[in-house]
C-alpha positions as protocol buffer text, in pm:
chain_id: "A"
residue {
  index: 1
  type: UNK
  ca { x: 615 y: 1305 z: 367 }
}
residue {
  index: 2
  type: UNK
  ca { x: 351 y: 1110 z: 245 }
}
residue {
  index: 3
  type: UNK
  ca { x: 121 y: 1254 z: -66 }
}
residue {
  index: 4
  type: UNK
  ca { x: -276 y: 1350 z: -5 }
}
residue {
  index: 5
  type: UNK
  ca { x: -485 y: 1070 z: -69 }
}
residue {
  index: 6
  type: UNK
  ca { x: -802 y: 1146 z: -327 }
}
residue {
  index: 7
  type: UNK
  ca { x: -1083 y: 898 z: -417 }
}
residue {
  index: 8
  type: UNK
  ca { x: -1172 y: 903 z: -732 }
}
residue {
  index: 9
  type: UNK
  ca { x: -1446 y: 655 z: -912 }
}
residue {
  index: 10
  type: UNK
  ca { x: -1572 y: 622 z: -1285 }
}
residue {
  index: 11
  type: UNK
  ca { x: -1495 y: 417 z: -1623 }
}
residue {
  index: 12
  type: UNK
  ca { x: -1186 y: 305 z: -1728 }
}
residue {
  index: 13
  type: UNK
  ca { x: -1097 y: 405 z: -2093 }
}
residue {
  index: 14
  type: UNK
  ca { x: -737 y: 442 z: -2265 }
}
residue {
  index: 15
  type: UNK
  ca { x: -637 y: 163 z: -2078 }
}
residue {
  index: 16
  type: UNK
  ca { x: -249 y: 85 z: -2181 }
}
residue {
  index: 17
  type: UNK
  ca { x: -48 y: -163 z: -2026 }
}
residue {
  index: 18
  type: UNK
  ca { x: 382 y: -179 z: -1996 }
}
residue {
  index: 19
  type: UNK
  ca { x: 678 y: -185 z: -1786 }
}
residue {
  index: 20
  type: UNK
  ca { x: 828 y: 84 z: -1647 }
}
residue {
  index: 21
  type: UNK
  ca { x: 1213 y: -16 z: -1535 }
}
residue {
  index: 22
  type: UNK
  ca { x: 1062 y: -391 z: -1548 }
}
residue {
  index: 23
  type: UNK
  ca { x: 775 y: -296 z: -1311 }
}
residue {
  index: 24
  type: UNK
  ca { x: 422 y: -425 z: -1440 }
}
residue {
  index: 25
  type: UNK
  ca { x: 204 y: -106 z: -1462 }
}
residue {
  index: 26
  type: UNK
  ca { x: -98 y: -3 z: -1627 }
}
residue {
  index: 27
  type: UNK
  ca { x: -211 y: 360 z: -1758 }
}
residue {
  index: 28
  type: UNK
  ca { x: -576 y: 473 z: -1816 }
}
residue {
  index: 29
  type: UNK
  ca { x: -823 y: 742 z: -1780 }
}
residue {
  index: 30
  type: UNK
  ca { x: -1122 y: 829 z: -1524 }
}
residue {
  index: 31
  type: UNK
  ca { x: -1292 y: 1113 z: -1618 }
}
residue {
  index: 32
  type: UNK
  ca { x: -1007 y: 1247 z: -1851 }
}
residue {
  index: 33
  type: UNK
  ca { x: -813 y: 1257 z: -1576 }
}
residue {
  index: 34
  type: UNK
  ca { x: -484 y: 1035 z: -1582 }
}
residue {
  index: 35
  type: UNK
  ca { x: -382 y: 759 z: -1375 }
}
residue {
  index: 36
  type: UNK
  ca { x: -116 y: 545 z: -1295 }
}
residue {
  index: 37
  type: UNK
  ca { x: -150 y: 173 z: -1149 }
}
residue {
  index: 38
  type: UNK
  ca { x: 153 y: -51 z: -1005 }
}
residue {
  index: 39
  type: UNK
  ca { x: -103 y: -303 z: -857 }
}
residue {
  index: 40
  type: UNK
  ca { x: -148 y: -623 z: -1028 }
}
residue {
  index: 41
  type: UNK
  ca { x: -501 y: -574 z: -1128 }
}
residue {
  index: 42
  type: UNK
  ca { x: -722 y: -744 z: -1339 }
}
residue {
  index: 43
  type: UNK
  ca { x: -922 y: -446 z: -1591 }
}
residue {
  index: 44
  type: UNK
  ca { x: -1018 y: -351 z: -1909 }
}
residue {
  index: 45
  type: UNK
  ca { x: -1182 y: -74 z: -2088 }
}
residue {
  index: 46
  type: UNK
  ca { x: -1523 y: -16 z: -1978 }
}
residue {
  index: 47
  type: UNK
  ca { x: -1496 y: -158 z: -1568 }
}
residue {
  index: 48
  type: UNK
  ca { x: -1665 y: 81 z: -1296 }
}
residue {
  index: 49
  type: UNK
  ca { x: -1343 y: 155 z: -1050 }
}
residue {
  index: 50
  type: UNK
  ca { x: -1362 y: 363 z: -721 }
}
residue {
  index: 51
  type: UNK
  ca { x: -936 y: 403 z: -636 }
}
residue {
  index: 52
  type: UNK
  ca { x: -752 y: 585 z: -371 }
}
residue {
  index: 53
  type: UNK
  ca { x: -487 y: 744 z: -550 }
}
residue {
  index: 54
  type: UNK
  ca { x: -212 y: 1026 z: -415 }
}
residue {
  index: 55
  type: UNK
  ca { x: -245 y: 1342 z: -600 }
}
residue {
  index: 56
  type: UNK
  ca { x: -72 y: 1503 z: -789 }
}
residue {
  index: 57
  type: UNK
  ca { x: -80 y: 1570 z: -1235 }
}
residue {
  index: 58
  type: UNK
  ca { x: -26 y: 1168 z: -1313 }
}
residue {
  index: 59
  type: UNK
  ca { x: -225 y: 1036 z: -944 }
}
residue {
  index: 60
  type: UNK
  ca { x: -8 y: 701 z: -848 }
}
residue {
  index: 61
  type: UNK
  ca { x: -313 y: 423 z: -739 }
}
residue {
  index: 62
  type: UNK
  ca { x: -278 y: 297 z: -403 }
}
residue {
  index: 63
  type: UNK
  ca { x: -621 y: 64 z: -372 }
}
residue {
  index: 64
  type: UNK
  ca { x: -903 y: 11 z: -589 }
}
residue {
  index: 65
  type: UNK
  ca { x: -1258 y: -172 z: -568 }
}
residue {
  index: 66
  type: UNK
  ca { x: -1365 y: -255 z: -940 }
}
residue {
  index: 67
  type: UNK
  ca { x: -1776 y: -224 z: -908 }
}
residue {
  index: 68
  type: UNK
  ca { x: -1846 y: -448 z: -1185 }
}
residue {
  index: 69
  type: UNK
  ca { x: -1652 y: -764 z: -1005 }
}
residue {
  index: 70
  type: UNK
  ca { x: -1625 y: -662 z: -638 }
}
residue {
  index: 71
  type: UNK
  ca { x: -1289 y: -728 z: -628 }
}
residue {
  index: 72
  type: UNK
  ca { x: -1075 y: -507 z: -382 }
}
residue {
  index: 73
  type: UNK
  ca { x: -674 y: -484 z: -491 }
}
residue {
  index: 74
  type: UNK
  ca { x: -449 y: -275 z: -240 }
}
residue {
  index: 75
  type: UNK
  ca { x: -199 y: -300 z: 14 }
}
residue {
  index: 76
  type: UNK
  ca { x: -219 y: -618 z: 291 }
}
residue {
  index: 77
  type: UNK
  ca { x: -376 y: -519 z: 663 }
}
residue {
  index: 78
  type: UNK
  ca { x: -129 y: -740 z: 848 }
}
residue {
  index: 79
  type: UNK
  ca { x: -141 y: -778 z: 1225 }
}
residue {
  index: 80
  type: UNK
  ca { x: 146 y: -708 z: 1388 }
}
residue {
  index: 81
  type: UNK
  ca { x: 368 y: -916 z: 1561 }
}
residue {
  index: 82
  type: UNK
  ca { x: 622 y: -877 z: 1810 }
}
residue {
  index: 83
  type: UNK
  ca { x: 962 y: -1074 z: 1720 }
}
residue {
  index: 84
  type: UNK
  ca { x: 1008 y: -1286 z: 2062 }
}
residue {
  index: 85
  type: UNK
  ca { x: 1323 y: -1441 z: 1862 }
}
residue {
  index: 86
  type: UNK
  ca { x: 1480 y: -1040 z: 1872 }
}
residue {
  index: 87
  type: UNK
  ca { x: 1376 y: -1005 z: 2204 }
}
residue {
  index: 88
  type: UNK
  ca { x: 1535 y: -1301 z: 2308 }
}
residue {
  index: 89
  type: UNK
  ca { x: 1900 y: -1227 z: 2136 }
}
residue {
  index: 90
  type: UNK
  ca { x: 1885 y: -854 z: 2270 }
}
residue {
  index: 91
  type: UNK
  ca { x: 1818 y: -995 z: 2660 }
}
residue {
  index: 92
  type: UNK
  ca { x: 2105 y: -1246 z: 2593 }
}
residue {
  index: 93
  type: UNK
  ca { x: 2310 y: -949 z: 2433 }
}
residue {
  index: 94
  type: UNK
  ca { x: 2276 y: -691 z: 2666 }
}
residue {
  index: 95
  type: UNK
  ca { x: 2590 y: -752 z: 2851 }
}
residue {
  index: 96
  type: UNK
  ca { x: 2776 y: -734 z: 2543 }
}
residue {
  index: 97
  type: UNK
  ca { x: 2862 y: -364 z: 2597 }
}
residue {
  index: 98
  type: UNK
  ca { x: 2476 y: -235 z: 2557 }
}
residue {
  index: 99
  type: UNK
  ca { x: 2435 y: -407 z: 2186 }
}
residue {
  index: 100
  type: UNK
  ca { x: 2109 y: -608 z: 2335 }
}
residue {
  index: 101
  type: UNK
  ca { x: 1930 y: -308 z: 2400 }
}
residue {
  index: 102
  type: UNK
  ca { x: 1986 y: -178 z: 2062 }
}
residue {
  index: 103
  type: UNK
  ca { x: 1859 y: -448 z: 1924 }
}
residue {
  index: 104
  type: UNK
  ca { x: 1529 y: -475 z: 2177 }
}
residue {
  index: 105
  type: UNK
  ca { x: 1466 y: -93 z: 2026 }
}
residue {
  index: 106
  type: UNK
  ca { x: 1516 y: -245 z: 1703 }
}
residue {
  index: 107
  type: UNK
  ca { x: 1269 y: -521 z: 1817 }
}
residue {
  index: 108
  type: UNK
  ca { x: 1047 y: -241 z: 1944 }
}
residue {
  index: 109
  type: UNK
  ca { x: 1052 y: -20 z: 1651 }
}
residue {
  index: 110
  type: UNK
  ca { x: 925 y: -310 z: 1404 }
}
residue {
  index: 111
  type: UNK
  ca { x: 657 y: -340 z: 1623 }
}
residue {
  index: 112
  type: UNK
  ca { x: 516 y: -30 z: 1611 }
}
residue {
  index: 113
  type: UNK
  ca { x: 604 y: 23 z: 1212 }
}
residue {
  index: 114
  type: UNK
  ca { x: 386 y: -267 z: 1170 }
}
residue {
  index: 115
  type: UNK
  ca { x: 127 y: -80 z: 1350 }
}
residue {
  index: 116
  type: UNK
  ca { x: 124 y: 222 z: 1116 }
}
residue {
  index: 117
  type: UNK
  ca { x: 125 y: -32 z: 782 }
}
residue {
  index: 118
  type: UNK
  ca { x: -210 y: -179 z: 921 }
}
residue {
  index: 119
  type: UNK
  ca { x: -365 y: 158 z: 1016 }
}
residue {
  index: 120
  type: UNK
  ca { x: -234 y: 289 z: 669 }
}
residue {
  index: 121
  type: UNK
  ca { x: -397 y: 11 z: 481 }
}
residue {
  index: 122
  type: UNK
  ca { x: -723 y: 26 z: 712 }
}
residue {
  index: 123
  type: UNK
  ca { x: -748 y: 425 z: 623 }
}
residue {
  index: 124
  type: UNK
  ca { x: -756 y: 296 z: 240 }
}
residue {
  index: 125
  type: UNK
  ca { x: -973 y: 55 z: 273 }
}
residue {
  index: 126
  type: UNK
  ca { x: -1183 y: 260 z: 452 }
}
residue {
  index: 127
  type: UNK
  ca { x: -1180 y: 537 z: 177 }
}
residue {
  index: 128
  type: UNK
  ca { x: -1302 y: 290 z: -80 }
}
residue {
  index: 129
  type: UNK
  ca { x: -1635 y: 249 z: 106 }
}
């Protein structure tokens, strides 16, 4: 179950950089209100951000635009792209006791995950404006 995505926008102050388990993230403050950002993104105190962020008390960023720069960080819109190479090995496969069409599900399945990543990213995106 995915978290509800909130826009929020405003100046960055507090801002506190660290690791968390080794990750790279980066703590600050719109509004008094708390934020945490995994993204590898390029801010100090002071920048105009607009961010899509899931909610909850500590809102985890998922994109933001910073207004001063125009630069956009968030998650890739790839296009999807059907395997042929998968397709391939399940046709060859499929006499091997129904493996093959396992693995042309499998193929199948990708394909459409692919499809919700780019609509998931496009939905962000969008919500930035």
């Amino acid at each position: 179950m995915t978290q509800q995505l909130i826009t929020l926008s405003g100046r960055v102050n507090g801002l506190k950089e660290g690791n968390d388990g080794g990750i790279y993230m980066v703590r600050f403050r719109i509004d008094d209100r708390p934020l945490v950002c995994y993204l590898q993104a390029n801010l100090i105190d002071g920048d105009m951000l607009k961010v899509v962020a899931e909610d909850g008390a500590e809102p985890i960023i998922v994109a933001l635009r910073n207004e001063k720069t125009k630069v956009y960080y968030g998650p890739p819109q790839p296009e999807p792209k059907l395997n042929i190479f998968m397709i391939i090995f399940g046709i060859i496969t499929i006499p091997l006791v129904g493996v093959g069409f396992f693995i042309l599900w499998m193929a199948w399945d990708s394909y459409r995950g692919q499809f919700r990543v780019r609509d998931y990213a496009r939905e962000v995106k969008n919500m930035l404006g």
